[in-house]
C-alpha positions in Angstrom: -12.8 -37.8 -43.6 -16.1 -36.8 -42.4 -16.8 -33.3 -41.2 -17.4 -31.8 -38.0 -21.1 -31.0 -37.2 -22.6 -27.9 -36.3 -22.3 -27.5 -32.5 -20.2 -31.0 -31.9 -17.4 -30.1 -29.7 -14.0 -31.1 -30.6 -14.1 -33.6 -28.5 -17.2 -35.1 -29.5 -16.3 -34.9 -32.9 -12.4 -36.5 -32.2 -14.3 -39.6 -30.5 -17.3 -40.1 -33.2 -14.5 -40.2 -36.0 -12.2 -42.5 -33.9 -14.8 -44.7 -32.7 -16.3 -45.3 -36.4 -12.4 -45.6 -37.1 -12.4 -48.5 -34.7 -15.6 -50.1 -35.7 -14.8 -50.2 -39.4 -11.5 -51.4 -38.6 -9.4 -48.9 -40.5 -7.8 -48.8 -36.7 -7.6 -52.9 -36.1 -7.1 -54.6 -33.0 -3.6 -53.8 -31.5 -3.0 -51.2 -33.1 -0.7 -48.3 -31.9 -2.6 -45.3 -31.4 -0.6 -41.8 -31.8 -2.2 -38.6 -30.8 -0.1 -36.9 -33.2 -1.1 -38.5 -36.4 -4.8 -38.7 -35.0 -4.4 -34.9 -34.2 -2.8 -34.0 -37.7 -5.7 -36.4 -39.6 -9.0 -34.7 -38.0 -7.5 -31.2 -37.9 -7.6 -30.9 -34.5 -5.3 -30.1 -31.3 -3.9 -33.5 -29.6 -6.0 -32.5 -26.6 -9.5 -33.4 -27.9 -7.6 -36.0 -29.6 -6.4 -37.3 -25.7 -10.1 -36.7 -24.3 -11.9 -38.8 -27.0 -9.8 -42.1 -26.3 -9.9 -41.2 -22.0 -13.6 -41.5 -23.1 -12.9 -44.8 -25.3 -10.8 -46.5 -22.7 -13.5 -46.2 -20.4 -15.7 -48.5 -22.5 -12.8 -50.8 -23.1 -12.2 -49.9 -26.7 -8.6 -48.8 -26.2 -6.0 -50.0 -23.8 -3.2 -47.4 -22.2 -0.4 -49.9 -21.3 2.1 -48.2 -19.0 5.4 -47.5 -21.0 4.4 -48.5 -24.0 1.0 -46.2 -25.3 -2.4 -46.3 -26.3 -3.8 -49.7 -28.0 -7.1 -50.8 -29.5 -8.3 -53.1 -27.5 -8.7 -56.8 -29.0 -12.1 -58.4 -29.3 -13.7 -59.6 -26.5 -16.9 -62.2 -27.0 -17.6 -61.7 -23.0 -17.8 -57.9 -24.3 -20.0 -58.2 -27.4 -22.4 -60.0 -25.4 -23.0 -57.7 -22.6 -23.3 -54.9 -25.8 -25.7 -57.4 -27.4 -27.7 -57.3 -24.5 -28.0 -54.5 -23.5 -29.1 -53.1 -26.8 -31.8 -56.1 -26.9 -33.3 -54.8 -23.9 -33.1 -51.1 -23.9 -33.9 -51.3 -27.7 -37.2 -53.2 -27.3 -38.6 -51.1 -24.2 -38.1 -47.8 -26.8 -39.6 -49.3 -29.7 -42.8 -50.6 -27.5 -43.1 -47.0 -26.5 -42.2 -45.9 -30.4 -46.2 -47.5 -30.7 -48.0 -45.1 -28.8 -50.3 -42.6 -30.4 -48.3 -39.5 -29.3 -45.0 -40.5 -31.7 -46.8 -41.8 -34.8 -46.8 -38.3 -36.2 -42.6 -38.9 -36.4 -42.7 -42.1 -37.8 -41.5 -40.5 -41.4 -38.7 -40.4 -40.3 -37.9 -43.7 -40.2 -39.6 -44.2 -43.4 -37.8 -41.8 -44.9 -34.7 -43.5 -43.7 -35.9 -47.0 -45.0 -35.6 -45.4 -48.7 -32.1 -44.2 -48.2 -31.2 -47.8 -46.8 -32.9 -49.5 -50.2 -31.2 -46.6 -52.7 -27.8 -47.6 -51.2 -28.4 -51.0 -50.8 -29.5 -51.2 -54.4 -26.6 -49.1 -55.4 -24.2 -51.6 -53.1 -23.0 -48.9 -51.5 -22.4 -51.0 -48.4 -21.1 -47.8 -45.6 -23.4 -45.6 -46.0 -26.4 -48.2 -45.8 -24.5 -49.2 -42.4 -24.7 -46.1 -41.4 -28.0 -45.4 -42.4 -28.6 -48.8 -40.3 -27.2 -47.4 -37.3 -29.0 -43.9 -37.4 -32.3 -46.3 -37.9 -31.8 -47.1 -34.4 -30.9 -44.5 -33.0 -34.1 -42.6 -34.4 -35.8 -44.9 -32.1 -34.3 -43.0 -28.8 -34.4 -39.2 -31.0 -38.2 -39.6 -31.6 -38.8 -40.9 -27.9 -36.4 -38.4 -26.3 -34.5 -41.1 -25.0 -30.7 -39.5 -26.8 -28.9 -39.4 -23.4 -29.4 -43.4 -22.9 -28.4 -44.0 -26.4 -25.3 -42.0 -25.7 -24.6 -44.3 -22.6 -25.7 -47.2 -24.2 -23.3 -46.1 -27.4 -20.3 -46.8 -25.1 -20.4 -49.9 -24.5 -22.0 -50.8 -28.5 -19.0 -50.0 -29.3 -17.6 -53.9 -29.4 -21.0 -55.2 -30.9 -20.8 -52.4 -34.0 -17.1 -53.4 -34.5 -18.4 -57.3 -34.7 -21.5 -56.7 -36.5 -19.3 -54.7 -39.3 -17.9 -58.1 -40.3 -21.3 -59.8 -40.3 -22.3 -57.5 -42.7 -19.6 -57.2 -45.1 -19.5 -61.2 -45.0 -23.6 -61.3 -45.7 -25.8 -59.9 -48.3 -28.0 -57.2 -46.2 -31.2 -57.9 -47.8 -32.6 -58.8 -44.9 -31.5 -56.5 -42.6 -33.8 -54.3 -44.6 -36.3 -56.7 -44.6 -36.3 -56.3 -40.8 -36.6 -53.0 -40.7 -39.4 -52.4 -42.6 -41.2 -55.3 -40.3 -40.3 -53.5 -37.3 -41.4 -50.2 -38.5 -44.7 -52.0 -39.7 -45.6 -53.3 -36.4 -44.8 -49.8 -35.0 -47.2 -48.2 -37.4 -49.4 -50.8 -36.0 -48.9 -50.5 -32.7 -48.4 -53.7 -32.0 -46.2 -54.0 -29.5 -45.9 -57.6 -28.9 -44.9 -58.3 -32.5 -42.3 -55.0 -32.4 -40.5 -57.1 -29.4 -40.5 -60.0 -31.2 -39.4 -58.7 -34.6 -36.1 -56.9 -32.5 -35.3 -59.9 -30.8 -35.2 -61.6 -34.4 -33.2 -59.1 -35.3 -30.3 -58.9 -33.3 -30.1 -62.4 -32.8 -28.3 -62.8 -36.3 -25.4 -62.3 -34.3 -25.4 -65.3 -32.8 -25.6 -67.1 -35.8 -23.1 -65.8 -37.3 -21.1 -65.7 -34.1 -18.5 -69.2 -34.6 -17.9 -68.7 -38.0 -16.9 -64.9 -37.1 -14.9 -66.1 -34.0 -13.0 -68.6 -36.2 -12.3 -66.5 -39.3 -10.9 -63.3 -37.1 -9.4 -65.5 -34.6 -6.0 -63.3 -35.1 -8.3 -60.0 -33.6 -9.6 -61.7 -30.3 -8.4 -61.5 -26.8 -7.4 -65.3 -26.3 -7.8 -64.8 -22.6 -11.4 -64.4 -22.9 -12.0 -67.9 -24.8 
């Protein structure tokens, strides 16, 4: 169980660890969720523990259902979409800006990034290069002092991370490095045509993938959706 960062509220920290929970499936669609055992798992008081899924359920990742509890919510393609989207275009207006002269100076971090990504890759340690995926991204709104729309935009991700988890343990992730050293490329070049282009590549692996993930976690998905 991961630990609680320096100045991350119990709350904060109650919905990172139960959102990642969600996404990596360790809580599966239609699952019962108890305060309790979530409370006694993080170390925490059931009250953050209540917070973090209010926060959840507001992005459609848990369902309370009125004499019965708290539920994670099934998979929704209408939902992954939207999330898809709006990444797509919120993602591709950051990283044209990630070009200009004023952020080059920051771009090590990414790179640094990039060779954590290739020494877990290489040693198939398949999480943490996820994660090290995810905090690629996000470095894109850090560097541009765009965090807070990342942090909206993170609510509704939620349903695109949860199907892009099976993607990847499905797929070799090769390529997703690949990618990311393109897109950091064209940022270093500052070309911000190609950076849009390369993102839009990128994210559309999705959709490729998208029938054959449909059919094989058929079980997960909210038929009403379909």
């Amino acid at each position: 169980m991961a630990e609680q960062k320096s100045r991350e509220s119990s709350r904060e920290f109650a919905y990172r660890i139960i959102r990642e929970m969600i996404v990596n499936m360790e809580l599966p669609p239609g699952h019962k969720v108890s305060e309790t055992e979530l409370a006694a798992l993080l170390g925490l008081s059931r009250t953050p523990i209540r917070e973090a899924l209010i926060d959840l359920e507001k992005s459609g990742a848990v369902k309370v259902i009125s004499q019965k509890g708290t539920f994670i919510s099934f998979i929704d393609p209408l939902l992954i979409e939207e999330a898809r989207f709006l990444r797509l275009t919120l993602e591709k207006e950051v990283a044209v800006l990630l070009c200009e002269e004023r952020y080059q100076k920051y771009l090590y971090l990414l790179e640094d990034n990039l060779k954590l990504q290739a020494f877990y890759l290489n040693n198939e340690n398949y999480e943490k290069f996820i994660e090290l995926d995810n905090e690629f991204h996000h470095l894109f709104f850090t560097i541009t002092d765009k965090n807070n729309i990342y942090v909206l935009m993170r609510g509704l991700n939620i349903h695109f991370d949860r199907a892009r988890i099976f993607v990847f343990k499905n797929k070799p992730t090769l390529k997703t490095l690949e990618d990311h050293q393109n897109i950091l490329n064209a940022i270093k070049n500052q070309d911000k045509t190609l950076v849009k282009e390369l993102i839009d590549q990128h994210l559309y692996q999705y959709v490729l993938d998208k029938d054959r993930f449909e059919k094989e976690y058929s079980h997960y998905f909210n038929q009403s959706s379909h």
